[in-house]
TORSEGU-879738 format. One record per residue (C-alpha): x, y, z; residue number from 1. Coordinates in steps of 0.2 Angstrom, whole numbers, plus 2048, in hexadecimal, padded with zeros to 3 digits. Example, Ala and Ser with C-alpha at 12.3 -4.5 7.8 and 13.67 -1.06 7.14 Angstrom:
<lummars>
LUMMAR     X     Y     Z     n
LUMMAR   83E   7EA   827     1
LUMMAR   844   7FB   824     2
</lummars>
This chain:
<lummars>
LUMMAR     X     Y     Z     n
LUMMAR   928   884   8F9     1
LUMMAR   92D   872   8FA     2
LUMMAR   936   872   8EB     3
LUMMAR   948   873   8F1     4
LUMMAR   944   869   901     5
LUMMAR   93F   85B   8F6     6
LUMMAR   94E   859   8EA     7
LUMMAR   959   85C   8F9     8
LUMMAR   950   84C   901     9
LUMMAR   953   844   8EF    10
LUMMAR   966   848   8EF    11
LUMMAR   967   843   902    12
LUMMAR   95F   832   8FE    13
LUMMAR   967   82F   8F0    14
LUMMAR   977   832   8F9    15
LUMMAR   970   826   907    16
LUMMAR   96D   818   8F8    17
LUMMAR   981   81A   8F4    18
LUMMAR   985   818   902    19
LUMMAR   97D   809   907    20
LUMMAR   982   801   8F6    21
LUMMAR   994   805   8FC    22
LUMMAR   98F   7FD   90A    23
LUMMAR   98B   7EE   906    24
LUMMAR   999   7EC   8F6    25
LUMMAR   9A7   7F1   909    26
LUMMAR   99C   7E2   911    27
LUMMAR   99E   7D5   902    28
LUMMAR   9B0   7D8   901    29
LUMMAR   9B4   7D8   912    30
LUMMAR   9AA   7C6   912    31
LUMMAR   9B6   7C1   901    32
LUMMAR   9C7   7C6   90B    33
LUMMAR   9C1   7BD   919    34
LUMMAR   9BD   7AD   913    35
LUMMAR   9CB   7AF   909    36
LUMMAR   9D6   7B2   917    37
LUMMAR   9CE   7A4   921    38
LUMMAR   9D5   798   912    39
LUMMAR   9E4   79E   912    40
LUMMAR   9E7   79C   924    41
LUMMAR   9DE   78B   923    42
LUMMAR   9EA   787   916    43
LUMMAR   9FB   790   920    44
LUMMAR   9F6   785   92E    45
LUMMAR   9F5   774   925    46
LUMMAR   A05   77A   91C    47
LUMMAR   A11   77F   92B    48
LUMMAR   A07   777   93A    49
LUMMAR   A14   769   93A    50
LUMMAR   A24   774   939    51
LUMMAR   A1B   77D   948    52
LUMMAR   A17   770   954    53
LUMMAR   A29   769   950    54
LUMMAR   A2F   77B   956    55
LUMMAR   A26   77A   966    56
LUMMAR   A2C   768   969    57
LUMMAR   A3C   76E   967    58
LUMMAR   A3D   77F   970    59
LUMMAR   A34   774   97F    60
LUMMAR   A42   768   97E    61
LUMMAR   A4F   775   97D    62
LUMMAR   A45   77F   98B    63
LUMMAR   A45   76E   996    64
LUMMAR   A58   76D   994    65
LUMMAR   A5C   77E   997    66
LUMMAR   A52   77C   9A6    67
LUMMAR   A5B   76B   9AC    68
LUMMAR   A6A   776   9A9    69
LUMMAR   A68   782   9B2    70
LUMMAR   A60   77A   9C3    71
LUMMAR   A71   76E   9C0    72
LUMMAR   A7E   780   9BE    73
LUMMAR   A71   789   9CD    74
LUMMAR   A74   778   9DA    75
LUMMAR   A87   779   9D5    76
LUMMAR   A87   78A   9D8    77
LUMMAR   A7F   789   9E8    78
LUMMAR   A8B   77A   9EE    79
LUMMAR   A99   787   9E9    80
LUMMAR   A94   795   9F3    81
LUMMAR   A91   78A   A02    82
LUMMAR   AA2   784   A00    83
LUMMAR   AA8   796   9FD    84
LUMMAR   A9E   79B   A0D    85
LUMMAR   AA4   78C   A17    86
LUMMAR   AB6   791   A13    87
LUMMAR   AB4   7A5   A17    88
LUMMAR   AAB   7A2   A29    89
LUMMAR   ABA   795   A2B    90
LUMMAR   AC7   7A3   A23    91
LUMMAR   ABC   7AF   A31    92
LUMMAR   AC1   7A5   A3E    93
LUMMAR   AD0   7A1   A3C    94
LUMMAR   AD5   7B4   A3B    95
LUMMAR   AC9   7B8   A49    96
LUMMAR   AD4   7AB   A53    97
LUMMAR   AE4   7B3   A4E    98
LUMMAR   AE0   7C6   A4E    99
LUMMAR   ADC   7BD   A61   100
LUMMAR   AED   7B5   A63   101
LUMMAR   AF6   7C3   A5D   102
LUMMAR   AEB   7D0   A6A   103
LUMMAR   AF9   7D1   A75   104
LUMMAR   B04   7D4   A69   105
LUMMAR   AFE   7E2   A61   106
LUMMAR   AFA   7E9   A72   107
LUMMAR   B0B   7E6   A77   108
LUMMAR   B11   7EF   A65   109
LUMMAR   B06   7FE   A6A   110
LUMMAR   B0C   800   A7B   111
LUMMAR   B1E   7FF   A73   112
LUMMAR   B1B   80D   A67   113
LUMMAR   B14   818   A75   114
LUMMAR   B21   816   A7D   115
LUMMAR   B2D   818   A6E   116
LUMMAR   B23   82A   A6B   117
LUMMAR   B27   82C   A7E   118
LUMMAR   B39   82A   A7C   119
LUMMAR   B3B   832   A6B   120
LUMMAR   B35   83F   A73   121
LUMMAR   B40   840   A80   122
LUMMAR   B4E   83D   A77   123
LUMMAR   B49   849   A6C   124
LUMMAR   B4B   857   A7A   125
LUMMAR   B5B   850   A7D   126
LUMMAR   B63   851   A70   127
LUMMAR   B5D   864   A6E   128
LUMMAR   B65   868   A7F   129
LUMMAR   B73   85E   A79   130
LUMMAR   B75   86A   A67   131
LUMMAR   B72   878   A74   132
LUMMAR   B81   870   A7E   133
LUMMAR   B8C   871   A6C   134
LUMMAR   B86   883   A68   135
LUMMAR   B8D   88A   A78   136
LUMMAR   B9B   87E   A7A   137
LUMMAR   B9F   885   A68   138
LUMMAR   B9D   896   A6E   139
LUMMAR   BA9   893   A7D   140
LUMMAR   BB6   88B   A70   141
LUMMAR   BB6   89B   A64   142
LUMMAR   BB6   8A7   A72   143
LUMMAR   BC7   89D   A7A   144
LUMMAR   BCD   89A   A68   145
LUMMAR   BD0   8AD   A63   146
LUMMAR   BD6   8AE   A77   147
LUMMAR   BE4   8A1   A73   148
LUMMAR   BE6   8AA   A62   149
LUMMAR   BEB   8BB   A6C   150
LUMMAR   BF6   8B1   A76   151
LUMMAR   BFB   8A7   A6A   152
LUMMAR   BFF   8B7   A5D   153
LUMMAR   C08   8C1   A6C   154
LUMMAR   C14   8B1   A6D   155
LUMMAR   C18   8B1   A5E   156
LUMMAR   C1B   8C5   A5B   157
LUMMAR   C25   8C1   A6B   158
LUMMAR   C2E   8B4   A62   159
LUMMAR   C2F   8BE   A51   160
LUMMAR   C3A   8CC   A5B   161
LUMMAR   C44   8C0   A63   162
LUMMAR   C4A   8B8   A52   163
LUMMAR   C4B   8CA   A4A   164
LUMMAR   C55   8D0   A59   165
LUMMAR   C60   8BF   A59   166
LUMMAR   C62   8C2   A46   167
LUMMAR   C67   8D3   A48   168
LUMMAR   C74   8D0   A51   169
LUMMAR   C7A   8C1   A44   170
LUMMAR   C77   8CC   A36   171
LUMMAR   C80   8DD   A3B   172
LUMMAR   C8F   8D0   A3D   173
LUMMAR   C8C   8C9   A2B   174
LUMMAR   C8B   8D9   A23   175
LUMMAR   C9A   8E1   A2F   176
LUMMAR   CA2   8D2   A25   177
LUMMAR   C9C   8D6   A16   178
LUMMAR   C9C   8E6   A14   179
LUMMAR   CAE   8EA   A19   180
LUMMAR   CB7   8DE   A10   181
LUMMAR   CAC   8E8   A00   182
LUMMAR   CB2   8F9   A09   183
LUMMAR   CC5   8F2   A08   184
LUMMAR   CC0   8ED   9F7   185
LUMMAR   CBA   8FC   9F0   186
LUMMAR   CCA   905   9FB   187
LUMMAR   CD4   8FC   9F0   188
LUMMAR   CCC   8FF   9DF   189
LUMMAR   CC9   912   9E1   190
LUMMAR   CDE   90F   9E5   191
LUMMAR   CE2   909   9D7   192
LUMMAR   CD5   911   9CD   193
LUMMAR   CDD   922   9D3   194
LUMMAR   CEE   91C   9CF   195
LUMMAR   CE8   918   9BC   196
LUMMAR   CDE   929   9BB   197
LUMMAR   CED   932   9C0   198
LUMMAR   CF8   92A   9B2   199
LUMMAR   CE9   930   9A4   200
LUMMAR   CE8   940   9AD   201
LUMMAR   CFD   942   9AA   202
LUMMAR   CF8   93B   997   203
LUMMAR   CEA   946   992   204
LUMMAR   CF5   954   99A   205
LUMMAR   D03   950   98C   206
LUMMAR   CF6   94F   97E   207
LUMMAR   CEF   960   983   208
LUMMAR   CFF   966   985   209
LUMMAR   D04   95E   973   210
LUMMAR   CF4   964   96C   211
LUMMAR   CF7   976   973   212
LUMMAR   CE9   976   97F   213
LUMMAR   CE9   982   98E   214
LUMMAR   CE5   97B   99F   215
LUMMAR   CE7   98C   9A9   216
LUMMAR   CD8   990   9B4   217
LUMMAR   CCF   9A0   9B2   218
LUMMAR   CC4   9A7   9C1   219
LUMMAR   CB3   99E   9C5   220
LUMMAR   CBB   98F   9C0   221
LUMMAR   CB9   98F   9AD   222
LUMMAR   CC5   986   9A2   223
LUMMAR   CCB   98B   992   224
LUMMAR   CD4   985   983   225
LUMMAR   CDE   98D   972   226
LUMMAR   CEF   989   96A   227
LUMMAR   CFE   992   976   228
LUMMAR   D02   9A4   96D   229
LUMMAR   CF5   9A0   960   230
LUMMAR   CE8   9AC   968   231
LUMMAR   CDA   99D   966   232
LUMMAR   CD7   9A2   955   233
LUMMAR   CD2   991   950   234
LUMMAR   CD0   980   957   235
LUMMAR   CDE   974   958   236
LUMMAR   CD9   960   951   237
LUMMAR   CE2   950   95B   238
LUMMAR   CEB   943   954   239
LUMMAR   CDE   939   955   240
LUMMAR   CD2   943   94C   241
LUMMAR   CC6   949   95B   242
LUMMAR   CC2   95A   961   243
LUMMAR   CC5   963   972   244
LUMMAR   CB4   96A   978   245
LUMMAR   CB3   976   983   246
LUMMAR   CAA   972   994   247
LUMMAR   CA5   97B   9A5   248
LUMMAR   CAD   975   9B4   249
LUMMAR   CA2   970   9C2   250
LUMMAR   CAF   971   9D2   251
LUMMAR   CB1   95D   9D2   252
LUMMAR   CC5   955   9D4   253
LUMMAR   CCB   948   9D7   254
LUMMAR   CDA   944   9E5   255
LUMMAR   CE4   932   9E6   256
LUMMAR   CE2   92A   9F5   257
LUMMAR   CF4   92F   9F9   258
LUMMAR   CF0   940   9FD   259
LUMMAR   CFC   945   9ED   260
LUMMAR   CF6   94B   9DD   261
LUMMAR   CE5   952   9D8   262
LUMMAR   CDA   954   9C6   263
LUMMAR   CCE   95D   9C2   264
LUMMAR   CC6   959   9B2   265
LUMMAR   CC9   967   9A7   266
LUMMAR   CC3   95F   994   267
LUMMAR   CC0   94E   98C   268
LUMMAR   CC1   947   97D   269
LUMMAR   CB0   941   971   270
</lummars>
């Protein structure tokens, strides 16, 4: 059956016939832009062609004078460093000519630092030997010191007994001095001291007699009181308003320095 075949081929060329109608409208107006845009350069062109040709004239110009510029600046340049390069092959050798001139003296510094090491170093061992030299000079020195510090301490011990035995002697003489004119002193107070102690004794003997006291001794030593012929019934008063207490005797008497008369303290008075 060529039925379906045949209206596919009719849609297929009718298809076809579209697209060669949208063909050729693309072509005619791809021919109208074209001429249109060949007007409008035409017309650009006629419009600015001037101001272009102007520019160029003047970039040339300007190009031209850049390039005058520089080929001037680039010879200056080159006279400069020649002049710079003159001057450091001149700075060259003149330091060439004085590192030469001053040869024998650098060698001469280095052979006197050599030999300054040289002798630094000698001195140097020197000068250890030599603080060596101190150490046990030291060393002697202390170990005479503390000898002359014996001697020296026995001499004065020496010395120190001398002047306590010298003194000694000086002050046993000063105290003999002294000390018996105090004896004769006190010789002569306890005198007169006995002599005054005698004469209370011989007063407080009349008050106890006047006051009726009893001086009789009984045996162990013990001293008693009580009014005479009263029995000791009660306890007599002093004129001065005191009272007799009874005390222990404790053996101690006195003696003037006669050799005469004797007290022993028998009662006192408060």
């Amino acid at each position: 059956d060529a039925g379906p075949l045949v209206s596919q081929l009719d849609e297929f060329r009718e298809l076809l016939i579209g697209i060669n109608n949208d063909l050729d409208y693309s072509t005619a107006e791809f021919t109208r832009v074209q001429v249109h845009d060949e007007r409008e350069q035409s017309a650009f062109a006629a419009q600015h062609g001037g101001e272009l040709a102007a520019a160029l004239a003047a970039l040339s110009a300007r190009w031209d004078a850049i390039r005058h510029d520089s080929e001037d600046g680039y010879g200056a340049m080159l006279s400069a460093l020649s002049r710079v390069k003159a001057d450091l092959q001149r700075q060259a050798r003149e330091g060439s000519m004085a590192m030469l001139s001053l040869d024998r003296d650098l060698t001469a510094l280095a052979h006197r630092v050599r030999t300054c090491a040289e002798d630094t170093e000698e001195e140097l061992g020197y000068q250890n030997d030599a603080s060596e030299w101190t150490v046990r000079g030291s060393e002697d020195f202390l170990v005479d010191v503390e000898e002359d510090k014996r001697h020296v301490a026995a001499g004065e011990v020496r010395r120190v007994a001398a002047a306590h035995k010298d003194a000694a002697g000086r002050r046993m003489a000063y105290y003999s001095e002294t000390f018996g004119g105090l004896a004769a002193w006190i010789e002569q107070t306890r005198e007169e001291q006995g002599e005054r102690i005698y004469q209370m004794h011989g007063r407080v003997k009349q008050v106890d007699t006047h006051c009726g006291i009893n001086h009789g001794l009984e045996p162990g030593g013990a001293h008693r009181r009580g009014r005479a012929g009263s029995g000791g019934a009660s306890q007599p008063s002093t004129s001065r308003g005191g009272s007799v207490d009874e005390e222990e005797g404790d053996g101690r008497s006195w003696q003037d320095g006669n050799g005469g008369a004797s007290y022993t303290p028998s009662a006192r008075y408060r």
